[in-house]
C-alpha positions in Angstrom: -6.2 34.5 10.8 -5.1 31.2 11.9 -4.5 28.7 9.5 -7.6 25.6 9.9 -6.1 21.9 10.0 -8.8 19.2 10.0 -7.1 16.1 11.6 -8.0 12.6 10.5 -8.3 11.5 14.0 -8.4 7.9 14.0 -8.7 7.0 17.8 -4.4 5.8 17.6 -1.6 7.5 19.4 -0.1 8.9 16.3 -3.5 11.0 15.0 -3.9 11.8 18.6 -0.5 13.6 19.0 -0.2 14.9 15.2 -4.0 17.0 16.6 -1.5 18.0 19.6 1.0 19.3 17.7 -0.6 21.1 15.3 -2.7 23.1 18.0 0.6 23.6 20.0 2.0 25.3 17.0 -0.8 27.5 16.6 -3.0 26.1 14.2 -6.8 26.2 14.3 -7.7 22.3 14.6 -10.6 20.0 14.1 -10.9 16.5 15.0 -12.4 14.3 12.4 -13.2 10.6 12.7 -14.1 8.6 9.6 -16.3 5.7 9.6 -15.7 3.3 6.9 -17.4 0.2 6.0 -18.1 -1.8 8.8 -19.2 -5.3 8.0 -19.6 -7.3 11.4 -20.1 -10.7 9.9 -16.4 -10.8 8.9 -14.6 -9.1 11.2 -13.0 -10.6 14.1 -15.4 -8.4 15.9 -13.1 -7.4 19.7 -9.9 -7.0 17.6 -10.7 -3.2 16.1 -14.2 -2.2 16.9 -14.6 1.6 15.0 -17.0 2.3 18.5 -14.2 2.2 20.5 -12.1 4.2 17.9 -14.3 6.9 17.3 -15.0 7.4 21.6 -11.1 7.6 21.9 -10.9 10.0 19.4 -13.3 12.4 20.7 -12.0 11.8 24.4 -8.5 12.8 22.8 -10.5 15.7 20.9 -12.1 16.7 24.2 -8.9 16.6 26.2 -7.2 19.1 23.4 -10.1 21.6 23.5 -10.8 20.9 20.1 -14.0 21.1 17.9 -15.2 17.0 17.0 -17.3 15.2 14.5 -17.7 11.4 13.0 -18.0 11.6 9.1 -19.7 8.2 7.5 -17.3 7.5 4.8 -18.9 4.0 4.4 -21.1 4.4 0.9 -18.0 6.0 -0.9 -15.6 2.9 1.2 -17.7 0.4 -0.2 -17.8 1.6 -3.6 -14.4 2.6 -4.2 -12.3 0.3 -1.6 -14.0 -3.3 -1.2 -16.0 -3.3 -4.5 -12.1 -2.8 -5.7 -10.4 -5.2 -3.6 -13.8 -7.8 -4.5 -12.7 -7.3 -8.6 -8.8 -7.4 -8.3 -9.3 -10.8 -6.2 -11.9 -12.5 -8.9 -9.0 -11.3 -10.9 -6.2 -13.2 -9.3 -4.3 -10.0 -8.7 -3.7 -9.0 -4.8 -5.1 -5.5 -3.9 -3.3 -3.3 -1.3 -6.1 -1.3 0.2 -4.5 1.0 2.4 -2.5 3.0 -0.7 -5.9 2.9 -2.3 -7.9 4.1 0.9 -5.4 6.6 1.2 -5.2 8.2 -2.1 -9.4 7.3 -2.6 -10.2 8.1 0.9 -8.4 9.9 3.4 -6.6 12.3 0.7 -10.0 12.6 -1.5 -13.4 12.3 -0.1 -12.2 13.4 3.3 -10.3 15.9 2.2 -12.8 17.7 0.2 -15.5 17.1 3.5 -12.4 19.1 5.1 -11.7 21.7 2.6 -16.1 22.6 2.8 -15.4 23.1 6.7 -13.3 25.9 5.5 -10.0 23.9 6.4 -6.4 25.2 4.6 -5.2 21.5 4.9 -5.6 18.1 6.5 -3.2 16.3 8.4 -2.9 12.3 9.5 -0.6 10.6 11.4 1.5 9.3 9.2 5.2 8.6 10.0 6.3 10.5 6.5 7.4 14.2 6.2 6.7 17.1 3.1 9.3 19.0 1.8 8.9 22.2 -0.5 11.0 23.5 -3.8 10.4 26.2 -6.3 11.1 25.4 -9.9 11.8 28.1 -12.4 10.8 26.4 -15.3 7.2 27.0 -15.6 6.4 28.1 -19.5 5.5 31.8 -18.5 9.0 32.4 -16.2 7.0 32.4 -13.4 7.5 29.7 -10.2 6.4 26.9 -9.0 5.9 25.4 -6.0 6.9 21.7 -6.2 6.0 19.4 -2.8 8.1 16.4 -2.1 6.6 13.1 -0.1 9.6 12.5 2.0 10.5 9.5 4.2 9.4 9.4 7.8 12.4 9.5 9.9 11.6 6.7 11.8 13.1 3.7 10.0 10.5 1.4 11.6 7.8 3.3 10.4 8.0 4.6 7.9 4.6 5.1 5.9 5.4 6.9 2.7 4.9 3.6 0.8 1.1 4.0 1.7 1.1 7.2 0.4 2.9 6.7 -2.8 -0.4 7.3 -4.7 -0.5 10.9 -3.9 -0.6 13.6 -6.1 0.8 17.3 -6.0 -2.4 18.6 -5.4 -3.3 16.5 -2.5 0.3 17.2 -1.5 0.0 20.9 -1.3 -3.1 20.6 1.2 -1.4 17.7 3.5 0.6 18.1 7.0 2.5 15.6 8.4 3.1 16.5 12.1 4.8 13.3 13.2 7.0 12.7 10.7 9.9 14.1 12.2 9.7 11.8 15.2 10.4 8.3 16.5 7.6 6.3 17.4 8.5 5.7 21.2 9.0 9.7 21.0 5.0 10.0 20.0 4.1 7.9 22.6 5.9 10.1 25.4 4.3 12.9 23.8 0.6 10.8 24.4 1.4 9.8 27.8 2.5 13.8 29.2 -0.4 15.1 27.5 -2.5 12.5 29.7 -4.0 11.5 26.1 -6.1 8.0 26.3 -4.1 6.8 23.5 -1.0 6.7 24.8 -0.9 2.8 25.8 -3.2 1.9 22.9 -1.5 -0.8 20.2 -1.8 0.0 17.1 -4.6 -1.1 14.9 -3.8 -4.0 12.5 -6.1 -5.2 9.3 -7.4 -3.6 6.5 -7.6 0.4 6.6 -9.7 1.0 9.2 -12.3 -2.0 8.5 -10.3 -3.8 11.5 -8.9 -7.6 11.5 -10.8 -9.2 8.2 -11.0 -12.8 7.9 -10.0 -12.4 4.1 -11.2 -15.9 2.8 -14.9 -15.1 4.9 -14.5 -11.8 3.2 -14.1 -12.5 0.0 -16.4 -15.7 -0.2 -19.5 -13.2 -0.2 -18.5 -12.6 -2.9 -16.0 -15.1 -4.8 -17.5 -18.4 -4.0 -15.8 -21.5 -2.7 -14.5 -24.0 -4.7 -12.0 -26.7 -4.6 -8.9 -27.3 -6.8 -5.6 -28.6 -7.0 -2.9 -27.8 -4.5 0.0 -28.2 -7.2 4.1 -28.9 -5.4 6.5 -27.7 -8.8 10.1 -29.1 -7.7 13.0 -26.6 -7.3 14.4 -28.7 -10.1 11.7 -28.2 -12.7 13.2 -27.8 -16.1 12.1 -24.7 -17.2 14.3 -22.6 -15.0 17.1 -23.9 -16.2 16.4 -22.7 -19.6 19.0 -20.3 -20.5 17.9 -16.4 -21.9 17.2 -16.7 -25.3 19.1 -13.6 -27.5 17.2 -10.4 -28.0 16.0 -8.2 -31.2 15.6 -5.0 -29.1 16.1 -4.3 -25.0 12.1 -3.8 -25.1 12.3 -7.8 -26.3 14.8 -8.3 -22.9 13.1 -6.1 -20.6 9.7 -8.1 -21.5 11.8 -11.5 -20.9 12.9 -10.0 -17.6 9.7 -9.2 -16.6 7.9 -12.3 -17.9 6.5 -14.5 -15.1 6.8 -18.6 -15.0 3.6 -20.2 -16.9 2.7 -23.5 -15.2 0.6 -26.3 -16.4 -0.9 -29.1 -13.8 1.2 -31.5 -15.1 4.5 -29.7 -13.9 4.6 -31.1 -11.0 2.5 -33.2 -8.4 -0.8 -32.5 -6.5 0.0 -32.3 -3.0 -3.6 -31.1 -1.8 -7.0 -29.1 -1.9 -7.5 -25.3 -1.6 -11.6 -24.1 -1.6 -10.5 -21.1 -4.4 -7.6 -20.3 -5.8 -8.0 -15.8 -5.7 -8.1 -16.3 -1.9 -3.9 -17.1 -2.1 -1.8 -14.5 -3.1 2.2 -15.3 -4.2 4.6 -15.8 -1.8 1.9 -16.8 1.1 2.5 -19.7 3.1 -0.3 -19.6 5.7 -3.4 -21.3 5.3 -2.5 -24.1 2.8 -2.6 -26.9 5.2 -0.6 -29.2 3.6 1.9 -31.2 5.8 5.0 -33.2 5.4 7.3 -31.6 3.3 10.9 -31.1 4.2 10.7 -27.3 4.0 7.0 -25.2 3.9 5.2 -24.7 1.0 5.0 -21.0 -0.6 2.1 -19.8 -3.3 4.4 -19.5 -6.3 1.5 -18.5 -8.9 -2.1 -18.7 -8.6 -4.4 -19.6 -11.9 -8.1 -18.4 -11.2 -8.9 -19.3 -14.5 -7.9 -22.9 -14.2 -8.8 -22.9 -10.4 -5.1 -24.4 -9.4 -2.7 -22.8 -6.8 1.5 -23.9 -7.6 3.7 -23.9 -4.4 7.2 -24.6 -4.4 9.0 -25.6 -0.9 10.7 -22.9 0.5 11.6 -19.1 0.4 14.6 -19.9 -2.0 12.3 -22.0 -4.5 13.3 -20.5 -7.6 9.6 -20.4 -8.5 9.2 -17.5 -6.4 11.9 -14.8 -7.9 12.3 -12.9 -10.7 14.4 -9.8 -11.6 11.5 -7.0 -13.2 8.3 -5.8 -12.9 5.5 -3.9 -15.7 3.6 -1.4 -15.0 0.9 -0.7 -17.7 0.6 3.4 -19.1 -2.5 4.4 -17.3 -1.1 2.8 -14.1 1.9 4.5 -14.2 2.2 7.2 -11.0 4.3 10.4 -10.7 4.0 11.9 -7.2 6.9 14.4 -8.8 5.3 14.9 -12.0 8.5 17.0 -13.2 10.6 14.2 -13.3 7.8 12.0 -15.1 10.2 9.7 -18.0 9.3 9.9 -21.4 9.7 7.2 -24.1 12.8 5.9 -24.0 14.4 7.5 -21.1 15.9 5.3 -17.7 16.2 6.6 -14.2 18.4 4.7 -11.5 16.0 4.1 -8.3 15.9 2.7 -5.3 12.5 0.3 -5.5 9.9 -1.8 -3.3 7.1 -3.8 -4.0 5.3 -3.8 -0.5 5.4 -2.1 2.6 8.7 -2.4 5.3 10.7 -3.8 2.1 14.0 -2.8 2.3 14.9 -0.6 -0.8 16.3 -1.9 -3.8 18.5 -1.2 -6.8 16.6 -1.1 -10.2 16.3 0.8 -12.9 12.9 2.1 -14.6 12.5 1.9 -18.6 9.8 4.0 -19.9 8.9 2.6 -23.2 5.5 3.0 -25.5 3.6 0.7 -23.8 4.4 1.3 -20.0 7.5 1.1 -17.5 9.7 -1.6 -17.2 11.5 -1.8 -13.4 14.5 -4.4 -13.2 15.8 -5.1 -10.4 19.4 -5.5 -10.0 19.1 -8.7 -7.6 15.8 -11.0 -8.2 12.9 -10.0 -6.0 10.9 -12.4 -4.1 6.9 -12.6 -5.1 6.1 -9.8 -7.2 2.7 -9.8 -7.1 0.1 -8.2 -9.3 -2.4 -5.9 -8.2 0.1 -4.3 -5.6 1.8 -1.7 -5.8 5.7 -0.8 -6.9 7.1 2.7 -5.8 10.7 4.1 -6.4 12.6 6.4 -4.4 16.1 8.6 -5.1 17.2 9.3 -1.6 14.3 9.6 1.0 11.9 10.9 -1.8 9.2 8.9 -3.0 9.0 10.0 -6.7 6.8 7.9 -7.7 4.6 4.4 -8.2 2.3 2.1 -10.4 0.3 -1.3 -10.3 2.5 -4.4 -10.7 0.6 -5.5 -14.2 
């Protein structure tokens, strides 16, 4: 019997040649397009229409000889994606949808509409590769199967920060057919297989809603509402303060981590914003205030007090620090046997959003969570997204900037 793959066929060159692949290498494959949410009021309606998607994906479906169907994903979208995303903002943390619609979506609801069509796995196309170990250590002497989330090998492209989520289980049912290539290498593929994709850019905006106006977005729910636009100078005093001395490294690590507090009197008001949880650190777009010598970047937001602080910019010292929390219950293994207990470091390589270069830090697991510090300061750490670490082109694992 041929092994079933059900392909997450997005209507983009990379699901379109993953499908390809897998049936070229003798897999039994099905074509499945996913309709999320759709809200038409706030998207910027010709840049991503799922329409068009979906009728490339079952041209692309049709011109492989493969069985098609569209799957409404939008109730479970709603519920578990933008009723999310709607909370975390109201918070004043930042969301990153696309880990969450991966390891919510794609690698859970979909996967289990895959695994009822009878399917041995699923595979995307996502530019990251799965490798495979046994361990020996399993209580009982027998093996173990242990997957890895690898890298893609294109530098560019790489998407295993979206997938940092993931979890052994969803790991063991996953194919990555395109991680192994470069992207102009999948487009070749497209264009001698005649595939309608081959040409097509790639879709930007949230996971698969398409280009979002975010402020529209979020004001049906988070409404409008002006407050201060607050300019802190580089030269404000309390970053001069030198680190006080330290009863235990938990007391330092905490210090490390500890974000600048701001009050409205730090600095002066340089304009209006209409609600401070639509800004997110580090942004400079979108504040419309002119006539300073350098932009203006989001520093810290205060939801509560309704007041955004921006420092001009990227070198403001308002905008870096050198570590990051991560509460328990948000803490992530991907390679659960590596998973630190109390008190126990690891040296990793680190980023805090996607195409980041990887940096040096070092994680601290201590009673109440993980500490990551950094071993040069890291621009906008922002809670709500995500952190993941690396040794070597392994993703081990990730957790919720706190």
């Amino acid at each position: 019997m041929k092994k079933r793959v059900v392909v997450g066929l997005s209507g983009g060159v990379d699901s379109s040649v993953a499908a390809y692949l897998l049936k070229k290498q003798g897999y039994d494959v099905i074509g499945l397009f996913m309709k999320n949410w759709h809200d038409d009021t706030v998207t910027i309606s010709d840049e991503c229409p799922w329409l068009e998607d979906s009728n490339d994906a079952m041209l692309v479906a049709e011109k492989l000889g493969i069985p098609f169907q569209t799957v409404d994903l939008s109730e479970a979208y709603k519920e578990r994606i933008v009723d999310y995303m709607f909370r975390e903002y109201k918070m004043g943390r930042t969301p990153n949808p696309d880990v969450l619609c991966n390891r919510e979506i794609k690698f859970d609801v979909f996967m289990k509409i895959a695994l009822g069509l009878g399917a041995d796995y699923v595979a995307t196309g996502h530019y990251c590769r799965k490798g495979t170990s046994t361990s020996h250590n399993d209580q009982n002497g027998k093996t173990k199967e242990i997957f890895h989330l690898l890298a893609g090998k294109d530098p560019n492209k790489d998407q295993s920060y979206f997938l940092c989520q993931l979890s052994q289980e969803q790991l063991a049912k996953t194919l990555f057919p395109i991680g192994e290539l470069l992207k102009p290498e999948v487009r070749k593929i497209a264009a001698e297989q005649g595939l309608i994709t081959a040409e097509k850019r790639d879709s930007q905006g949230l996971c698969f809603i398409g280009k979002v106006r975010l402020p529209e977005f979020l004001q049906q729910k988070l409404a409008p509402k002006d407050g201060a636009i607050v300019e802190v100078p580089a030269s404000f005093s309390e970053y001069k303060i030198a680190a006080p001395t330290f009863s235990s490294e938990e007391e330092e690590l905490a210090y490390l981590s500890s974000k600048h507090k701001y009050s409205i009197t730090d600095g002066k008001q340089v304009g209006v914003h209409h609600g401070a949880h639509y800004f997110t650190k580090g942004q400079r777009k979108g504040l419309a205030v002119g006539g300073t010598k350098e932009p203006l970047f989001v520093i810290e937001t205060d939801v509560d007090e309704n007041v955004i602080y921006t420092g001009q910019g990227k070198s403001h010292p308002g905008l870096y620090r050198r570590g990051l929390f991560v509460k328990k219950e948000e803490i992530h293994w991907v390679r659960e046997d590596l998973e630190l207990v109390e008190d126990e470091k690891m040296e990793v390589d680190a980023r805090i959003r996607y195409r980041q270069p990887l940096e040096k830090a070092t994680l601290h697991r201590t009673v109440s969570g993980l500490y990551i510090i950094f071993e040069n300061p890291q621009s906008a750490i922002t809670e709500g997204q995500f952190v993941a670490w690396y040794k070597g082109a392994e993703l081990l694992g990730s957790g919720v900037i706190s």
